[in-house]
C-alpha positions, 0 to 999 in steps of 0.5 A: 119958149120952144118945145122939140120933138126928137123924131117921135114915131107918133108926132108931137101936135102944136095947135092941131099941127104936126111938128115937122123936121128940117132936112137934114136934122134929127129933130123938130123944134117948135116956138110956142106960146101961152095959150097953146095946145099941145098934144103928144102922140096919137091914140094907139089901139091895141087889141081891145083896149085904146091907148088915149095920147096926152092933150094940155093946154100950155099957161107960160111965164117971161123972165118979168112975171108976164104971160108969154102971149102970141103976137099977131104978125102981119098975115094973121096967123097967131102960131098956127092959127088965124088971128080972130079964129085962134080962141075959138079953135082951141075951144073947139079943139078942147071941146073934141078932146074932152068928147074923145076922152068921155067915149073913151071912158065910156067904153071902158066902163062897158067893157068892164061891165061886160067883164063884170056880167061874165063873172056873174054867170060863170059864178052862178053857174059854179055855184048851180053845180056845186049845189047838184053836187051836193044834193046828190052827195047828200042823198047818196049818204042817205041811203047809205045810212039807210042800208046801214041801219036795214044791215044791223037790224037784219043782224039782231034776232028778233021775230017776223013781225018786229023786223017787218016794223022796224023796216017800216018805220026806218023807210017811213022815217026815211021818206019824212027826212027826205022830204023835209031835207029837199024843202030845206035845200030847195028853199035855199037854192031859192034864197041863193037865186033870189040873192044873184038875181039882186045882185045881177039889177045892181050891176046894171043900175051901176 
């Protein structure tokens, strides 16, 4: 079985070696065997994100059911590696690509959690100002009820001291409905605070 590489511009590996070209040709062919490991290309970073290559370990099969295994020739090397070293290596090799590919994941995993992390804030901080907003909407709509109700009663003929009594209680009235709203609201903006700081543990235990 032979395996060709046709001038890739990141290479085709054969137990960890390049596969090289002939002169004069605009490919590269390769012998390989059951056992080997093959990988294609290298990793490719690109701005912050690393394009892994692609690792396998070969498993082939003859013609009569039998594994095509390496044979040891007479300086023993097995298809590019020394004879008694060649299952170690590939061990080692696997073992270095299974790392690689872990930190790989890894950072990609904290990558997206720094994404995550920013998306928390910023929607904490948008919801923050719309609750501002609304705060100050709502206390705007209060006093314009208020001179609303102070305008129509100014309007109706009634005596000195019923107008005087009437202001008083619609201010005293006020007062109360504004206190009772900023406790309401303020125990809501707690809740909402209590509910985002919750969810921000969550995202770090994860």
């Amino acid at each position: 079985f032979w395996l060709r590489d046709t001038n890739s511009s990141n290479g085709t590996f054969v137990n960890n070696t390049r596969v090289h070209k002939k002169a004069g040709e605009d490919f590269s062919d390769r012998e390989i065997f059951s056992g080997d490991i093959i990988r294609f290309g290298v990793d490719v970073v690109e701005r912050d994100t690393t394009h892994g290559c692609i690792i396998a370990q070969v498993t082939i099969y003859l013609g009569n059911g039998c594994e095509a295994k390496p044979n040891l020739d007479q300086t023993g090397v097995i298809n590019g590696m020394v004879g008694a070293s060649a299952f170690h290596s590939e061990q080692v090799f696997l073992l270095f690509h299974l790392a690689n590919e872990a930190l790989f994941r890894e950072q990609s995993l904290v990558d997206k959690l720094d994404d995550l992390k920013r998306l928390v804030s910023d929607i904490q901080e948008i919801s923050e100002t719309g609750w501002q907003a609304m705060l100050r909407e709502d206390r705007l709509l209060e006093k314009l009820a208020l001179y609303e109700s102070q305008l129509s009663m100014l309007k109706e003929d009634l005596p000195q001291d019923s107008l005087q009594n009437h202001l008083c209680q619609a201010l005293e009235d006020k007062m109360s409905l504004e206190k009772a709203s900023k406790i309401m609201l303020a125990r809501i903006l707690e809740e909402k605070t209590e509910a985002m700081t919750k969810a921000a543990d969550l995202e770090v235990k994860l």
